[in-house]
N, C-alpha and C positions, 0 to 999 in steps of 0.2 A: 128486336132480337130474332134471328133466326130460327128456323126448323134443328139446324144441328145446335143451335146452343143452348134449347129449351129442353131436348131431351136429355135423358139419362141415361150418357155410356154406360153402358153394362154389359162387359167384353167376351162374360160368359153366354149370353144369350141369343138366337141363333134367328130368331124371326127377327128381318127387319125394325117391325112394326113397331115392337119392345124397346128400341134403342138406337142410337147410331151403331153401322157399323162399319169396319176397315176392310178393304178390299183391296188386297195385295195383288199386284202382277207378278205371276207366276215365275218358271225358270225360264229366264228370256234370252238363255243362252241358244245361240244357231246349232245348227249339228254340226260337232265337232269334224277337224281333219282326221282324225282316228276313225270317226262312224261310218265318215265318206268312203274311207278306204277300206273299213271291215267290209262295204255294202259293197262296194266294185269287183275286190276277191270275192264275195260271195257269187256275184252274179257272172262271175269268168271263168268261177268254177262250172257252170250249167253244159258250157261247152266242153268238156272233161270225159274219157270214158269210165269215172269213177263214178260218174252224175248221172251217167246213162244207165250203168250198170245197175246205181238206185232205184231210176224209173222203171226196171225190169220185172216182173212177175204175173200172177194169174190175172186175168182180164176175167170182168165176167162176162157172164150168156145174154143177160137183160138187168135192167134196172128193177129194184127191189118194188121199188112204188114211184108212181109220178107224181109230185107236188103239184096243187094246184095255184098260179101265181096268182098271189091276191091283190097285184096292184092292177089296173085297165090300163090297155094300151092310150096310143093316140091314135084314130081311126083313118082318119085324114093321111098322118107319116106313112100308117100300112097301105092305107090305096097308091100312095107314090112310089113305092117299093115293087110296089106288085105291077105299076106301069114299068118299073125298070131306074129308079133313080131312089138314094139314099141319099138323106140328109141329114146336117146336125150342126147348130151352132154360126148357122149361116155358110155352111160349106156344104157339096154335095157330091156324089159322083155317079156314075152310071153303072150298073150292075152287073153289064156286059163288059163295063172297062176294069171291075173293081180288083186293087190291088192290094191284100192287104200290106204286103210288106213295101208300098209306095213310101221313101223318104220325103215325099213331097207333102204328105199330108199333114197337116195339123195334131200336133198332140191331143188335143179334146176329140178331135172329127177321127184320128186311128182306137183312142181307147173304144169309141161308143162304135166303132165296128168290132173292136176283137172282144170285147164284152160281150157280142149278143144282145145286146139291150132291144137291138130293135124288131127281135121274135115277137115281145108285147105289141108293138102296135100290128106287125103282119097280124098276131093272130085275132085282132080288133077289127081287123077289115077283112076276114076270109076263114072259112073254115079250113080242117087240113085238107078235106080231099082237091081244095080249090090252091091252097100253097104251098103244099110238099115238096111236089116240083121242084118249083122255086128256090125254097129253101133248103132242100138236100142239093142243089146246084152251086149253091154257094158256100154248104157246110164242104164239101167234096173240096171248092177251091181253098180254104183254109186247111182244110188238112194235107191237101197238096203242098202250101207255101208253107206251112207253120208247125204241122208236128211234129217233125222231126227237127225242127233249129230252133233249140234254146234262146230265145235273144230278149233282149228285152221287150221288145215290143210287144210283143204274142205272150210270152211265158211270165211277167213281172207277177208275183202272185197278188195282188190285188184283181189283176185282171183273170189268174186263173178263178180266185175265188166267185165273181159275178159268172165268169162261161161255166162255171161247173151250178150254179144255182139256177142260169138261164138253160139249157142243155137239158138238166134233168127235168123243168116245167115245163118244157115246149117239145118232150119227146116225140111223142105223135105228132109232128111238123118233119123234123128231123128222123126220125130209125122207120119212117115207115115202107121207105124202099125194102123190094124182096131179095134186092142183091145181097147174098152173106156177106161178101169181102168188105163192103160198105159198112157193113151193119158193124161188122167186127171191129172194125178201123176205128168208131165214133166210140166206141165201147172200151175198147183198147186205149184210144187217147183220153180219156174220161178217170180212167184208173191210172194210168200216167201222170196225169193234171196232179190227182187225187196227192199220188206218190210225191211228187212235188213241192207240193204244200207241204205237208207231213216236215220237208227238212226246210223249207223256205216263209212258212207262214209268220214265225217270230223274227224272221228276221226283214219283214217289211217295215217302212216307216209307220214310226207310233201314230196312232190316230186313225183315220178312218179307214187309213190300206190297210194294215194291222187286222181291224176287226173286219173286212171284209175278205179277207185273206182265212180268217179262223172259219165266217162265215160256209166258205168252202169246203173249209176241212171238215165239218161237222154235215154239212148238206153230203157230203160225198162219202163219208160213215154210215148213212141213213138209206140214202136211197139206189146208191152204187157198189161201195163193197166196203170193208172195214172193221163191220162189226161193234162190238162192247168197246176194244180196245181204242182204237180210230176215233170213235164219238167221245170215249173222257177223254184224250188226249187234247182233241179241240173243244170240249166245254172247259176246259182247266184255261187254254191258250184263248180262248174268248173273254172268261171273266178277267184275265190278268190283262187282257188288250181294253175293255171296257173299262176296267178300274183306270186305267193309267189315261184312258180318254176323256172319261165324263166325270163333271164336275157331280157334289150329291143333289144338286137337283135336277139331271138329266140333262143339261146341256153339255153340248163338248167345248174342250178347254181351247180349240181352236175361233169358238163362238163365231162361227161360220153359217150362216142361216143354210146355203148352199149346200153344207156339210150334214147339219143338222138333218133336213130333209132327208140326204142319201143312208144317212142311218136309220132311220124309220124303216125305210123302203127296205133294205138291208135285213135287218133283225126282224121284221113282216114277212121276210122269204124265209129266213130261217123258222119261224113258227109252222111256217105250212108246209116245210118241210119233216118238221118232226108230229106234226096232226098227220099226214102223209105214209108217216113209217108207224104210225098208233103208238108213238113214244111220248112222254114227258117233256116239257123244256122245263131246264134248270130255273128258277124262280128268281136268279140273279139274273138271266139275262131275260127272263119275262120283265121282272124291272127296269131293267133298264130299256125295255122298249115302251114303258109304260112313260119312264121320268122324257124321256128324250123327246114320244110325244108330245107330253104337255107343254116341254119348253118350247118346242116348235110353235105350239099354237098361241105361247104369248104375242110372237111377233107378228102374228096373222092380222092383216090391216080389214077395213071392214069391205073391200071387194076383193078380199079371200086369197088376196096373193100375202107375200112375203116382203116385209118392210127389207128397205135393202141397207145393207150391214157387211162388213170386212169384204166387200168386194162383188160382196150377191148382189140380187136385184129381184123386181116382185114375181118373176115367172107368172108363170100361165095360173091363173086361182082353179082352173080346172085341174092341172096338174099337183098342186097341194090338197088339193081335197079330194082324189083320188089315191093319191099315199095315206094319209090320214084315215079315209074310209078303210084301207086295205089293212090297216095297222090292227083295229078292232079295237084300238082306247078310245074309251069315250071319258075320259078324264080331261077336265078342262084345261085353261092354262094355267101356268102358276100364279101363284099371290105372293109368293116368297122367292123371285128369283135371284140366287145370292152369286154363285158363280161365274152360271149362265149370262148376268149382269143387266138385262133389258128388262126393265121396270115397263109395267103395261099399264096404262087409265083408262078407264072405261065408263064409257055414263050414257045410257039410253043409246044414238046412235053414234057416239063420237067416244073415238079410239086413237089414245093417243101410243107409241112407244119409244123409250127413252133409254139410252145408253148410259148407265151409273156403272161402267168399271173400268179397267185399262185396257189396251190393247192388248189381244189374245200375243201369247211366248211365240219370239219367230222361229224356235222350232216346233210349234204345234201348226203354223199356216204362214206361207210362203204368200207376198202381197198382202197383208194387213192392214188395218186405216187406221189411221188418228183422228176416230171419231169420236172421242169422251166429251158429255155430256152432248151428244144431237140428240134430237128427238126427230122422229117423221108425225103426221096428224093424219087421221080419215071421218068425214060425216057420211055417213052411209057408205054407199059403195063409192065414195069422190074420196081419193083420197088428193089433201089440200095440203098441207107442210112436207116435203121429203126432201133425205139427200141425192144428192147427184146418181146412183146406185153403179153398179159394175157389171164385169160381164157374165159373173155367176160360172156355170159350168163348160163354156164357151170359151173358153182361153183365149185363144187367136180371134176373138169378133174382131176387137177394135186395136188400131192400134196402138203399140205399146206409150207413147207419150201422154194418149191418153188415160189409158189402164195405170198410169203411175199420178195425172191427176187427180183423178177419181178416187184416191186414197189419200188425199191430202187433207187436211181441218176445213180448208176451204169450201171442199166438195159437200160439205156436211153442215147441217143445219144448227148451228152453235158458234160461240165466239169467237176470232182467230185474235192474238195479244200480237205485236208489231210484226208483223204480215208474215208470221211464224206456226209452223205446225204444235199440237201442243205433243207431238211425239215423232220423235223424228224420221222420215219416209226416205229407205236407201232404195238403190235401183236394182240394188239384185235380190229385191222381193221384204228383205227384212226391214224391221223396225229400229229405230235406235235408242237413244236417251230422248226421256219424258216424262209421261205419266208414269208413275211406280205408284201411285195408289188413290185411291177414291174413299173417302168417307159419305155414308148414304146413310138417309134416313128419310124413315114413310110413315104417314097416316092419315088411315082411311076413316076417321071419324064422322071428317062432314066433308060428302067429297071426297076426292084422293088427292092429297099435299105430300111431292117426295122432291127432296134438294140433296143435293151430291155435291161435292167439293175434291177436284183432284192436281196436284202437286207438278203438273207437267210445265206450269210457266214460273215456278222458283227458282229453278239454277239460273236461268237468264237473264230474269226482269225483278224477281222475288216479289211475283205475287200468284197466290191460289185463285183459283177460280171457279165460285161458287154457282150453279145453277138451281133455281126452287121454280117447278112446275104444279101447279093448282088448280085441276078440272071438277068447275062442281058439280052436285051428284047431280044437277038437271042436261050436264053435259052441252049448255048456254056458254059459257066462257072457259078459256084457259087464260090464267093469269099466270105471267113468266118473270122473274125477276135475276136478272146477270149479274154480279157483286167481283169485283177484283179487291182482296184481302191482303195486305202487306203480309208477308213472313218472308223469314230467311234473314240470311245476312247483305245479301247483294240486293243490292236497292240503288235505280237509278236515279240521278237527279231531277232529268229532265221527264218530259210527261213522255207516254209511251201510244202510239195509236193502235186503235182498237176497231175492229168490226162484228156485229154479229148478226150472220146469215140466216135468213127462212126461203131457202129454193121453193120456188110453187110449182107441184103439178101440171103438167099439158092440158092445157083445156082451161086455165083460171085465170079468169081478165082481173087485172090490178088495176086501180086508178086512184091517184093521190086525192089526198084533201088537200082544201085552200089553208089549212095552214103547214102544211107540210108535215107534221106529227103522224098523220096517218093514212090509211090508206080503206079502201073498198073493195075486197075479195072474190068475185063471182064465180062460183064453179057454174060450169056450160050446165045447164040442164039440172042444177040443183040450188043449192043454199046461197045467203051473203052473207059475210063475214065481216067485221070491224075490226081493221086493225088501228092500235095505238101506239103509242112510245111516248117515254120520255126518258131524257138523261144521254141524250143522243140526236144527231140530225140523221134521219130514213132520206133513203133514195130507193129508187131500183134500178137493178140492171140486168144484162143478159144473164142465163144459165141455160143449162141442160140435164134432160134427163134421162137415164140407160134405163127399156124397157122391160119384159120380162123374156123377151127375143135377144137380146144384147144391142139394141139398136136405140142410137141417142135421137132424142129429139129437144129442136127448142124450145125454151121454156123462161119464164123470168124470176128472179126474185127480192124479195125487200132486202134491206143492206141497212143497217142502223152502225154509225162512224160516230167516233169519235177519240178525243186522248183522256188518260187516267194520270193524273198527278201520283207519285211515286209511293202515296199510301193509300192508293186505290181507291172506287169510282163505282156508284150503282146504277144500272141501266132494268129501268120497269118496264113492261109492254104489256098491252092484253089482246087477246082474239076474240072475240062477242061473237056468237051467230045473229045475225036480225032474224026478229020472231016472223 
């Protein structure tokens, strides 16, 4: 008898651990033709002398207070900067050529210039009297190319909101020229930006633009001009963008590890923007920087990066633990992730995390995966099971054939039912029919025992697909066990073939046993690992894996095949560390 049919649904009760419980995929509706078109008049109106007329009014003299930015740059990005070359994402350009309004550039490599993101590492690698220069050289060229022409590039308010957060923490880089006209100009556009937001910040897309767009409005209430009125207007348009984002345990509904991060980092600026003006944060959006932490830190593998999930990848562990530090939560990760959906195991040095929910709504994240029930595994700093990962915040790394593999069931460390996605992956970013729901259940009695069951291979095959994961508490072994469940009405005759994947990390020599069952693990410079199976013939084969740079490397993994007779079929496996 299983984990879900030994407990006791009990539908009112909200921890896990208590019960099974249902996990519905959200509204998986795209955004509508309606949206698209309210969003395009919106943004056509910018060009308008009605819109211009809006951006009109008093500019002020100085900024009220300077925030101080609580994340650390990268120190290394600012020395390259300060030779004369910006990079981002695996693209770069020269400082003396930089353009921003280039249509050649990449979407990810123009927002992380017209953001300003990359003042944090300048000012990692130089004090101001050593970068100002610099830096008022190229604020000068954006305000040449950009303040005056609404367009999307430059003006989209998500980006206004990060330049008016970046802008007012990095003032003394930027205002310290003694030219007034200068001075005035950065000042002027600062309260323009402001104005901006004020009619544009609700109307960015829901989710993370949304709240970094409010983020702006309330950072430029605080420490640029605004006032009382300014600052509730964006504390009201923040918690209404936060509610309609975050699940109640602090992850967002797009369950985006990549996303996740950026809100931390996000709501961290906001805090020290209102420590900055010696004002209050509202204690709604103190929580919510407190929940989004923690769910971040579920997924935190044990060398500090970020298991990779809807498209992310592990980034730099220095880089998450640099947001994290600047966040000021020191709350763990969760134990009850319901939403957010990544079940975490944990036991001495071995950390495993597990995907128990459906695919995030393709209008909460454009390119989402059909990863229900993967897990990734890490012993110490090695991590040993993952999926294939993505390009994270990099859009353009790789391309596109691949960015649409990489989000396939395949990619992912879990079963694929005949050579089918268990949700189905379109090309123009969305998800289709599949998973609509996961039943999960956990407990941490002895060890942690959590099996999930989700509905994405019934319309075609009619069978569910159970996963039970079992780390025990000496964090010695992970026992796994696969189960294909008959339901529905459509039930094939014939048997159906089955695969299911464990991609190994770079770095982990595999070698079979003589009876073919199993296999011998090595991570380079750390542990051995026993793997097992039965109910299946193991092979391996090629794979790959997307780093936390966007860049693939070779890599292999075990493959357990087989066919399930039309009322389904159980496949057991275990991981043993050798002592």
């Amino acid at each position: 008898m299983s984990l879900l049919e030994r407990i006791d649904p009990r539908p009112e009760e909200q921890e896990i651990g208590s019960g099974k419980r249902l996990i519905r995929v959200g509204d998986d509706r795209g955004v509508s033709l309606a949206e698209r078109l309210a969003y395009r008049l919106h943004r056509l109106s910018w060009r308008t002398p009605l819109h211009k007329l809006r951006l009109r009014g008093r500019f002020p003299l100085k900024l009220l207070a300077v925030p101080k930015d609580p994340i650390a740059g990268d120190k290394a990005a600012g020395e390259a900067i300060l030779a004369g070359e910006i990079a981002f994402g695996g693209r770069s350009v020269e400082v003396a050529r930089l353009a921003f309004n280039d249509p050649t550039f990449a979407p990810d490599f123009s927002d992380h210039l017209q953001s300003f993101a990359w003042l944090r590492d300048v000012a990692a690698a130089a004090t101001r009297e050593n970068a100002a220069k610099l830096v008022e050289g190229i604020t000068r060229h954006w305000l040449e190319s950009c303040a005056e022409r609404c367009g999307e590039r430059a003006w989209r308010a998500d980006l206004w909101g990060r330049r008016i957060l970046f802008w007012s923490a990095y003032a003394p880089y930027i205002l310290s020229s003694r030219d007034i006209v200068y001075r005035s100009a950065v000042l002027n556009t600062l309260a323009r930006g402001a104005r901006h937001l004020d009619k544009s910040a609700d109307r960015a897309p829901e989710g993370l633009p949304r709240i970094t767009a409010w983020a702006g409005v309330i950072a430029a209430a605080l420490v640029v001009q605004g006032g009382p009125v300014r600052q509730g207007r964006g504390e009201a348009g923040m918690i209404r963008a936060l509610e309609a984002a975050q699940h109640e345990d602090g992850g967002l509904v797009s369950r985006s590890p990549t996303e996740q991060l950026a809100l931390v980092e996000v709501l961290a600026q906001v805090r020290a923007a209102y420590f900055a003006a010696r004002k209050e944060m509202p204690d709604a959006i103190g929580d919510a920087l407190e929940g989004a932490a923690s769910a971040l830190r579920t997924i935190i593998l044990g060398d500090g990066g970020l298991s990779s999930w809807q498209g992310g990848n592990g980034l730099d562990p220095r880089t998450v633990a640099t947001v994290l530090e600047g966040s000021g939560v020191e709350a763990g990760a969760l134990r009850q992730a319901r939403g957010w959906g990544y079940q975490r195991l944990a036991a001495k040095s071995v950390t495993a995390v597990f995907d128990a929910a459906p695919p995030p709504p393709s209008r909460a994240l454009a390119g989402g995966c059909a990863s229900t029930l993967a897990f990734e595994l890490s012993d110490g700093g090695n991590r040993l099971i993952v999926n294939c990962g993505g390009v994270g915040a990099a859009k353009a790394a790789l391309p596109a054939e691949l960015v649409r593999a990489l989000r396939t069931t395949a990619a992912h460390s879990t079963l694929t039912l005949g050579d089918r996605n268990s949700t189905a992956v379109h090309d123009d970013g969305s998800l289709g029919k599949g998973v609509g729901q996961v039943e999960l259940g956990r407990d941490d009695t002895a060890g942690t025992v959590v099996e999930a069951g989700h509905d994405g291979y019934v319309r075609r095959f009619g069978l569910v697909h159970q996963r039970q994961l079992a780390l025990t508490a000496d964090g010695l072994a992970l026992e796994g066990e696969d189960r294909l469940i008959a339901q529905g009405r459509r039930r094939r005759s014939e048997p159906t073939g089955f695969a299911i994947r464990f991609h190994l990390a770079p770095g982990v020599e595999v070698t079979s046993t003589a009876d073919g069952q199993g296999a011998l693990l090595r991570i380079k410079g750390g542990a051995v690992w026993q793997f097992k199976a039965r109910g299946g013939a193991l092979g391996i084969e090629d794979s790959l894996w997307v780093d936390g740079a966007a860049k693939p490397h070779g890599t292999q993994q075990l493959v357990i095949t087989g066919e399930t007779p039309p009322d389904g079929t159980t496949v057991a496996w275990t991981l043993k560390r050798a002592r």
